[in-house]
LOTIMAR-968716 format. One line per field, with one value per residue (C-alpha): x, y, z. Coordinates in steps of 0.02 Angstrom, whole numbers. Layout:
% LOTIMAR-968716
u <- [X_...] $
v <- [Y_...] $
w <- [Z_...] $
***
This chain:
% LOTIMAR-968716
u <- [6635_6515_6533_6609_6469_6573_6516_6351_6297_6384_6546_6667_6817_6790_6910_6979_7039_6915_6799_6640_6527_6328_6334_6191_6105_6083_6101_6074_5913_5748_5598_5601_5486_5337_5194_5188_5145_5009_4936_4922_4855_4731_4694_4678_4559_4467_4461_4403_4255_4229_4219_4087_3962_3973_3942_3779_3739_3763_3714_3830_3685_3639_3775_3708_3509_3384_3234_3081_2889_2899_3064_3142_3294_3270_3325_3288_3233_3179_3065_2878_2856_2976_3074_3192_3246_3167_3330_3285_3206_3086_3000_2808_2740_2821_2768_2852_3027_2985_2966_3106_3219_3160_3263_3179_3084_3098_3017_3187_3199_3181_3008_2974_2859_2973_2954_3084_3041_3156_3161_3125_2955_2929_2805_2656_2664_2472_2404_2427_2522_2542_2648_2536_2604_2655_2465_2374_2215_2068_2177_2217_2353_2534_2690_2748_2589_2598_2766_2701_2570_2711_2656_2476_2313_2226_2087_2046_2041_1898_1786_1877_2057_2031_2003_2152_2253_2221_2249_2423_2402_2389_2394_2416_2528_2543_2708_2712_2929_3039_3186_3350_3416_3571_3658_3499_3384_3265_3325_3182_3226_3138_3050_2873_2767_2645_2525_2534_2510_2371_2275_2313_2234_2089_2050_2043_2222_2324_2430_2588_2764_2872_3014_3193_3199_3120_3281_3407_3321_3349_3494_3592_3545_3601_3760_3777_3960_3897_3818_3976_4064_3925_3959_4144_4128_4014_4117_4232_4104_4073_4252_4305_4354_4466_4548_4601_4686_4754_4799_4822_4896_4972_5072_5149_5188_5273_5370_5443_5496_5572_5670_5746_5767_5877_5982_6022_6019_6078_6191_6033_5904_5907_5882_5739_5669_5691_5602_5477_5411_5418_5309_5168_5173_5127_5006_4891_4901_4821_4685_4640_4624_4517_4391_4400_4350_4499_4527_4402_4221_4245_4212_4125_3951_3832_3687_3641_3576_3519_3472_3426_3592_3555_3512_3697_3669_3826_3911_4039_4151_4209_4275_4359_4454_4485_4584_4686_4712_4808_4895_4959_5007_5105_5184_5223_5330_5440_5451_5510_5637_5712_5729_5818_5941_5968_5972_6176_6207_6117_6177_6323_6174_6085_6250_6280_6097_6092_6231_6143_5993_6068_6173_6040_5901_5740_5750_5654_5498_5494_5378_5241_5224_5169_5088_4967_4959_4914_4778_4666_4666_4625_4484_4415_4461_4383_4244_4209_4241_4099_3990_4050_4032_3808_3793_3640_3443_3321_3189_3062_3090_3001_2957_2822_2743_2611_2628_2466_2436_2316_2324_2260_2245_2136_2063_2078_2197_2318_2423_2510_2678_2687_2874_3004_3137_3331_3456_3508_3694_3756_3836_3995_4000_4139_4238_4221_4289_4443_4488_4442_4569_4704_4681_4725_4859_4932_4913_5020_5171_5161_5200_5306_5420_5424_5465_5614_5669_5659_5766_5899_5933_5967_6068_6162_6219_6270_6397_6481_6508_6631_6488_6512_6393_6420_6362_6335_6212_6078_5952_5815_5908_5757_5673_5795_5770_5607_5582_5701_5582_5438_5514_5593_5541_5363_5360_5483_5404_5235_5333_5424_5247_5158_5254_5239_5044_5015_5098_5020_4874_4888_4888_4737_4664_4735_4674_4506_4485_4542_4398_4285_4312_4336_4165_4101_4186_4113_4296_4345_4528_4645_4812_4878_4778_4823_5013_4988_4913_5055_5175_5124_5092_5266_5339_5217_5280_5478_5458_5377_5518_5633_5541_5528_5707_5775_5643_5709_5885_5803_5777_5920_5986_5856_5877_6079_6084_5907_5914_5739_5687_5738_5924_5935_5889_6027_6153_6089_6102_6289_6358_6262_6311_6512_6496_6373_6497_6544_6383_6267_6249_6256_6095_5989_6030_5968_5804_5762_5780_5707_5533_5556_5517_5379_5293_5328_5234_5079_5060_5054_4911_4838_4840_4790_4639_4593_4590_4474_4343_4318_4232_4051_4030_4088_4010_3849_3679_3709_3900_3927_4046_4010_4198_4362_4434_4460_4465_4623_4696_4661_4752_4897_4901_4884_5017_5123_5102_5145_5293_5338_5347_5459_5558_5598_5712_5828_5801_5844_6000_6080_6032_6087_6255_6285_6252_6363_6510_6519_6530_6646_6756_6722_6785_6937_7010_6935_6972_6814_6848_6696_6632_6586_6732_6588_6554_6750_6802_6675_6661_6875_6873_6851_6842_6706_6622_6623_6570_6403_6364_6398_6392_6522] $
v <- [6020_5954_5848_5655_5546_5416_5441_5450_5267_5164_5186_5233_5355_5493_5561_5680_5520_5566_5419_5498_5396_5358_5481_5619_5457_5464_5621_5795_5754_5845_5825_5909_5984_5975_6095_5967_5847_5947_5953_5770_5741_5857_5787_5610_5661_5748_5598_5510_5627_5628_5461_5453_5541_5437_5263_5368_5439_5272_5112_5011_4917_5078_5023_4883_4883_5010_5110_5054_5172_5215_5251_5066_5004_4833_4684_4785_4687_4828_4946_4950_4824_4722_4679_4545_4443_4567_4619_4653_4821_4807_4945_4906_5041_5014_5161_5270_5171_5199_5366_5410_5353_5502_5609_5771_5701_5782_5604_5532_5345_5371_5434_5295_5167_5039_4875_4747_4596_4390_4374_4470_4420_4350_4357_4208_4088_4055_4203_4393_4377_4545_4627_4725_4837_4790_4719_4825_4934_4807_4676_4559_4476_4455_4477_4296_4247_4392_4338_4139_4219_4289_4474_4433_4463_4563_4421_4518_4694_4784_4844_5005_4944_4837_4997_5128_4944_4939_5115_5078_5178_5018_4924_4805_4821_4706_4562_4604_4611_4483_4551_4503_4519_4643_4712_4687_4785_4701_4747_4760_4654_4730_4606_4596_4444_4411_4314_4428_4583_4514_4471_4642_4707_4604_4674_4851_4897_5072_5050_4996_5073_4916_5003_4960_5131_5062_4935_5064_5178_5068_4994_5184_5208_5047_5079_5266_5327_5343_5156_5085_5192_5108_4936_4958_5004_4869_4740_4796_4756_4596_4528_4573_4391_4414_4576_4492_4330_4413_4588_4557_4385_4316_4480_4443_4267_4321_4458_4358_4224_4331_4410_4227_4183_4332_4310_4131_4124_4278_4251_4163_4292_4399_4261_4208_4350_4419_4224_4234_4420_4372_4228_4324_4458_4360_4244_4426_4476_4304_4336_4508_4412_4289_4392_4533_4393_4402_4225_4086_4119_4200_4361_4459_4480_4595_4464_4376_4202_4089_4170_4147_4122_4212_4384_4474_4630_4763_4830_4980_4841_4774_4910_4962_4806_4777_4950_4880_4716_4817_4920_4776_4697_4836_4811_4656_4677_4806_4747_4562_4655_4766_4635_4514_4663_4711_4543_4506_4680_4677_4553_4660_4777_4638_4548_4675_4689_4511_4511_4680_4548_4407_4535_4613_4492_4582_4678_4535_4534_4719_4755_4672_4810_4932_4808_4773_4942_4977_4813_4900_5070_5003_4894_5060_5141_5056_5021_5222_5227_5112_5193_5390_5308_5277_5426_5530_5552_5440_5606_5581_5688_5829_5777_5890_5760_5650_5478_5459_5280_5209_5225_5069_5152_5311_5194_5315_5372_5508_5601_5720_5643_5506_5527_5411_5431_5453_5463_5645_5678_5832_5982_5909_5738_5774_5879_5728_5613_5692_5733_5542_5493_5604_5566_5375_5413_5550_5381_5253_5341_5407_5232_5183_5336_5284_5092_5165_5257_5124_5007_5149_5161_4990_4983_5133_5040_4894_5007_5097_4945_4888_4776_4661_4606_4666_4722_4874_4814_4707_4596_4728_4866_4889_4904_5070_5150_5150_5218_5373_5384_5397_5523_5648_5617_5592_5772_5745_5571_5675_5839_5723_5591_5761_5827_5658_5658_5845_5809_5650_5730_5858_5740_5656_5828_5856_5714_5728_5899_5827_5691_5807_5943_5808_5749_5944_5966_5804_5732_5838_5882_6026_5963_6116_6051_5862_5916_6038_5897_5787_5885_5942_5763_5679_5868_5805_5611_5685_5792_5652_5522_5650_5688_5511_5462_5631_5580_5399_5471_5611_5484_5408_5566_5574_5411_5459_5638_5692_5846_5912_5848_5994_5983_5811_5821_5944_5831_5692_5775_5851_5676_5608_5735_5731_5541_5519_5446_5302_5270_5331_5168_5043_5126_5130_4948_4912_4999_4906_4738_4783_4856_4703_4583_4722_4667_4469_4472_4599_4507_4357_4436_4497_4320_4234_4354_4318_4129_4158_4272_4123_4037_3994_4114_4261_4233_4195_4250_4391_4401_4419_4542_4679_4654_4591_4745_4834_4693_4636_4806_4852_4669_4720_4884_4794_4701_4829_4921_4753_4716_4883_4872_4712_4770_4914_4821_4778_4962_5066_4947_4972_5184_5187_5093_5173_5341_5303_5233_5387_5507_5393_5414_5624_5610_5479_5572_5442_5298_5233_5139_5062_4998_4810_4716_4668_4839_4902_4773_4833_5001_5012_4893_4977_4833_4750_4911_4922_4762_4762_4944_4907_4719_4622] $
w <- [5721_5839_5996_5976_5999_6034_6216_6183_6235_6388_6453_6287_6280_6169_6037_6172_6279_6407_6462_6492_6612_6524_6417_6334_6321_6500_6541_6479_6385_6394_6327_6125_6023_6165_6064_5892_6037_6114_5952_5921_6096_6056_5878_5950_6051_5926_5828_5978_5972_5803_5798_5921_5806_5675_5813_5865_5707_5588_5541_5417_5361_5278_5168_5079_5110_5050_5130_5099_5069_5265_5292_5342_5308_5241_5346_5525_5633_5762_5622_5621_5542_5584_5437_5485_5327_5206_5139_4955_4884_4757_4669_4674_4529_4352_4284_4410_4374_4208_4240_4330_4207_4067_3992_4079_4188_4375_4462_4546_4584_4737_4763_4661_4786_4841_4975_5068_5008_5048_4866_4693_4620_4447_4347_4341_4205_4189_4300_4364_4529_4649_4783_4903_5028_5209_5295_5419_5435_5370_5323_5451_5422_5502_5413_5430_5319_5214_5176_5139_5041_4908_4967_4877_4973_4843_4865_5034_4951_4941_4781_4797_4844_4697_4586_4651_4621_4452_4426_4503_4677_4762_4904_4776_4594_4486_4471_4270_4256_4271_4403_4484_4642_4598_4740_4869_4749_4627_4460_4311_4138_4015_3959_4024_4055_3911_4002_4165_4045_3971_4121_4168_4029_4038_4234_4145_4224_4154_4031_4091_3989_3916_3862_3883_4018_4134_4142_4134_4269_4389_4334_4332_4507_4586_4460_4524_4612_4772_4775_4720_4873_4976_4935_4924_5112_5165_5058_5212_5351_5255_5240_5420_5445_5286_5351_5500_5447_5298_5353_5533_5593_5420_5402_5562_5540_5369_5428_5594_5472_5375_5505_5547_5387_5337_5523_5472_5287_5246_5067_5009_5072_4912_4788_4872_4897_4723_4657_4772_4744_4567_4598_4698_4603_4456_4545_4612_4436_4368_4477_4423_4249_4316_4398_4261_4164_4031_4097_4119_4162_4345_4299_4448_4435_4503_4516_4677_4689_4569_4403_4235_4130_3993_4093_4125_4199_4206_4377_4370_4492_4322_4247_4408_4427_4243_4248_4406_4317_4180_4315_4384_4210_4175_4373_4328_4212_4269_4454_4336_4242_4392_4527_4386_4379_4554_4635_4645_4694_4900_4993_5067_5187_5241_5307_5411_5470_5497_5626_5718_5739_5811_5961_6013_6013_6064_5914_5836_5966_5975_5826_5932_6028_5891_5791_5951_5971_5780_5791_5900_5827_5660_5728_5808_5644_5510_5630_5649_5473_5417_5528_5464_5303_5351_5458_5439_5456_5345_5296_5175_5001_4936_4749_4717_4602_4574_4692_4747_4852_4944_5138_5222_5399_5325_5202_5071_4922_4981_4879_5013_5087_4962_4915_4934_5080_5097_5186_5243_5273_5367_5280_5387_5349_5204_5328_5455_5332_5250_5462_5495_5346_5389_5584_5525_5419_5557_5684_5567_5538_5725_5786_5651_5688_5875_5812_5711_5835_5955_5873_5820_6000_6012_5867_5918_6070_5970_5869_5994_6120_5960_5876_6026_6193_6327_6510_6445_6317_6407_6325_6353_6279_6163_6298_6381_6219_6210_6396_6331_6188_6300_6418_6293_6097_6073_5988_5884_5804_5822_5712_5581_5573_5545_5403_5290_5311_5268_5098_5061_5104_4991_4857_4894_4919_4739_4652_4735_4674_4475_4477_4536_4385_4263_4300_4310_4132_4053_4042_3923_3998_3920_3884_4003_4148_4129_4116_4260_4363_4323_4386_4538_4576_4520_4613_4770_4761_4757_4909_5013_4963_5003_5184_5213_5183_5292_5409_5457_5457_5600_5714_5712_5755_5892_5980_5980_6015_6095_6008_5924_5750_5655_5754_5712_5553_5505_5592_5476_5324_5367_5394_5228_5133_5190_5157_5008_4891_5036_5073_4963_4829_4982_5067_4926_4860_5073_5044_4878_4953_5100_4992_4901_5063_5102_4949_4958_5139_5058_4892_5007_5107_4948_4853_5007_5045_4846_4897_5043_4954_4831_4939_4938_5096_5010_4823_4897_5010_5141_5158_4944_4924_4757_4705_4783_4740_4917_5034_4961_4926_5124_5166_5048_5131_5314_5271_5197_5350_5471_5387_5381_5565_5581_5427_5516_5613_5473_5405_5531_5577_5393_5427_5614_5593_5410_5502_5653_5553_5459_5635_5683_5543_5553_5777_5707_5544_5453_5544_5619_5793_5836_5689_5663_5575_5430_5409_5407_5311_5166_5157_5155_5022_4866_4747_4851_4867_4672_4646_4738_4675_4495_4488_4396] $
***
């Protein structure tokens, strides 16, 4: 039997009629589990240096804008020449698109000649316009009126710049396809200009190819898996105003509301929560109709600016977010179904949390101390992130083919160093991320341990002081709790934080590895291998509920006892297992209306961040996003995370005094002493207990 911990906070006689001044909780502590902390010291730190490569080593504009025939990245201001407001790439040679988008053919896109240009050229209705390269050499003009010219000054060009231009090696090519601006690149339509073509062939031009490649070439490049990671991450750098109001300060508002609502209104709590998750959910999901384009005509579209309405070009962004939109069809429904059932059977936890919350006050303003913690690593997070995500070196290609152009400063036709450029990642860069993701990860359920345990403290206090105030039990008990935390735990939240992120991460590591030898095998998948798959990952997702739950009932452990993780931990699992039929039903009907409020304050962030991306600033010019898709699953995930923090509260006060009632009962032959009258009152009453496990 171990010691009573009936003495374990303030001044309270324990079973052997002793009264024990302060306590362990005062006294007798040292600091647990001190190497697991070491290690995420050290980790942090290596983050911190990690990070600091990718701020000197990237540029998120590399996300969004191309590189133009010298290496630029269109829209920089500070390149030679300056390129401020050129934000579009356009391919100059059609033949060389054309080209590159053969069957066998080892010319890549990107050695194909290509220019940053305000605005994607058309074709002339009545004569042969041109896009000649950036001005210098013999031809004197600045950028501002090369620009006001439409790119054209093949009027200045000499008899022999005229010639290599008509055998399409420039400085000047010929405007002969129609194209749209699609994701900042000048996209080809296949459907050439009759009376530009002709006037080309009148001048003696090469023949130029018309066929429908020369569409799809560039079309599978700006479509390619990597692009769409590029734009999914600058969508990011492009919403940041979005990720703040919705992931940042309306998850807070939500979740302090909440916390007042369910102190004050607690019998009607679960009904309203239950309507309203019902009603978000359902409201997110109409939205993934409407811009999958199953509803309406607000489909997402890949086309920037003003276009022709008759040219629809495709982007992979629809597929992805017509796949979620069933996803969250089929989430619908069951989440519908299951809160209908569960919703008369939870008000019996939250009563008893409810009454925790109005004692001991500060419990409600304590999440902002890990939420303003958790807002500045994230900005410094996603910031490294996008700029990990554009790390590299711009080097020029080795194509080993035939791109002759003319050079206006040797005043000549060169055909060495002709290829295109790109942009060069390190052999580490992979490495870099997966640590940069895990690192993140590692970080969040760091502080969220140290906010449970926290508030267990404070909790803990409440219990054994008889569920009453008193001068043992100041206002700013949070506050003592959290100083004993900071003296002796950290290792223990860094041990039990560690744990929960090495399995999740060996899922992602797991599903990583399936995508990447279903694309090597062509998608054809072996029935053996899918099941295989299946199972480790539904094994993987039962072990890290199971972690998670043993986890939170560690700390309560910790914030009582001191003892190490592992210690506490076993103590946990003793009492839950001596009590499971008691207890067991209560806690887990707790949890599921807890998750439920989790989700009313993220879909809230999600539907609102939907509502903001609909505006003009977002469907529009320089701050269009590719899709919606990941700026509203990172504010539902924000806001998950936030309102995991204040939920906590409630959480951890259902765990700590469910936990403490049942050593109480164990050090009182099953009599508990201190317990709350609430909490006596129903778990001794067997029909009541009965009736909110099984419902009527």
């Amino acid at each position: 039997m171990r010691g009573p911990l009936g003495a374990v906070i303030g001044r309270f006689p324990s079973s052997d009629g002793v009264t024990q001044m302060g306590g362990i909780i005062r006294h007798n502590r040292q600091c647990r589990d001190i190497t697991v902390l070491v290690i995420f010291i050290a980790f942090s730190v290596a983050m911190v240096v990690n990070s600091s490569f990718a701020f000197n080593q990237g540029n998120p504009l590399r996300l969004t804008y191309g590189l133009d025939y010298k290496g630029n990245l269109c829209g920089d201001k500070h390149a030679h020449p300056g390129l401020s407001e050129l934000e579009l790439r356009y391919w100059q040679n059609p033949n060389q698109v054309y080209e590159s988008g053969l069957k066998d053919s080892k010319f890549k896109l990107g050695d194909a000649r290509s220019i940053c240009l305000s605005e994607c050229p058309i074709p002339s209705e009545d004569s042969l316009n041109w896009v000649c390269d950036y001005p210098e050499g013999d031809i004197r003009l600045s950028m501002t009126d090369w620009a006001n010219r439409n790119y054209d000054y093949f009027e200045f060009l000499t008899p022999e710049m005229r010639n290599s231009s008509l055998q399409l090696q420039g400085p000047c090519y010929p405007v002969i396809f129609p194209s749209v601006n699609v994701y900042w690149s000048c996209q080809f339509i296949a459907r050439p200009s009759n009376t530009s073509l002709k006037h080309w062939q009148q001048m003696g031009g090469v023949k130029i190819n018309e066929d429908i490649i020369i569409d799809k070439s560039i079309h599978k490049s700006i479509n390619s898996r990597s692009a769409v990671l590029k734009r999914y991450m600058a969508d990011i750098g492009k919403a940041w105003p979005v990720l703040i109001v919705c992931g940042g300060i309306l998850p807070l508002f939500l979740s302090v509301i909440w916390l007042m609502m369910i102190r004050h209104f607690v019998a009607a709590m679960p009904w309203i929560t239950v309507v309203l998750f019902n009603v978000l959910i359902i409201s997110v999901t109409m939205f993934y109709y409407l811009k999958a384009g199953w509803i309406g005509n607000d489909a997402i579209s890949p086309i920037i600016g003003e276009h022709d309405p008759y040219v629809s070009v495709y982007g992979r962004e629809l597929t992805h977010i017509r796949a979620v939109t069933i996803l969250m069809t089929f989430i619908m429904v069951v989440a519908f179904l299951t809160s209908i059932a569960i919703v008369r059977r939870i008000l019996m936890a939250t009563s008893v949390a409810a009454k925790v919350i109005g004692e001991v006050q500060a419990l409600i303003i304590f999440p902002l101390i890990p939420y303003s913690i958790l807002v500045v690593f994230y900005m410094f997070w996603i910031s490294a992130s996008l700029h990990m995500f554009s790390s590299g070196q711009v080097v020029q290609n080795n194509c080993n083919s035939n791109c002759c152009t003319y050079d206006l400063i040797a005043k000549r036709v060169n055909c060495d160093r002709c290829c295109g450029y790109s942009i060069h990642y390190t052999p580490n860069i992979g490495v870099a991320i997966l640590f940069h993701l895990f690192g993140c990860y590692w970080a969040t359920q760091f502080f969220i341990a140290c906010s449970s345990t926290v508030i267990a403290g404070s909790v803990a206090a409440y219990y054994w002081a008889h569920g009453e105030t008193s001068s043992e039990i100041p206002f700013l008990s949070v506050f003592s709790s959290m100083k004993r935390l900071m003296r002796y735990n950290l290792g223990s939240m860094a041990l039990g934080s560690l744990i929960v992120s090495f399995v999740e991460f060996i899922r992602f590591l797991l599903e990583a590895i399936r995508r990447k030898l279903k694309g090597a095998s062509d998608g054809n998948d072996s029935c053996i291998g899918k099941a295989a798959y299946r199972s480790s990952q539904c094994f993987l997702k039962c072990i890290e509920w199971t972690i998670k739950s043993v986890n939170r009932n560690a700390y309560i452990m910790i914030a009582i006892t001191g003892k190490s993780f592992f210690t506490s931990s076993s103590i946990a699992a003793d009492l839950i297992m001596n009590n499971i039929l008691k207890i067991g039903r209560l806690n887990v009907i707790g949890d599921v209306i807890l998750f439920l409020g989790k989700l009313c304050v993220s879909l809230s962030c999600a539907l609102f961040a939907f509502l903001m991306l609909e505006t003009h600033k977002y469907r529009s010019a320089l701050n269009k996003t590719s899709s919606p898709l990941l700026p509203v699953v990172i504010c539902w995930a924000l806001g998950y995370i936030v309102a995991t923090l204040f939920f906590v509260v409630v959480e951890m006060s259902i765990d700590t005094i469910v936990l403490s009632f049942c050593q109480d009962s164990e050090e009182h032959q099953g009599t508990a002493q201190y317990a709350p009258t609430l909490l006596t009152e129903t778990l001794t009453d067997h029909n009541e207990m009965q009736r909110l496990t099984q419902g009527p």
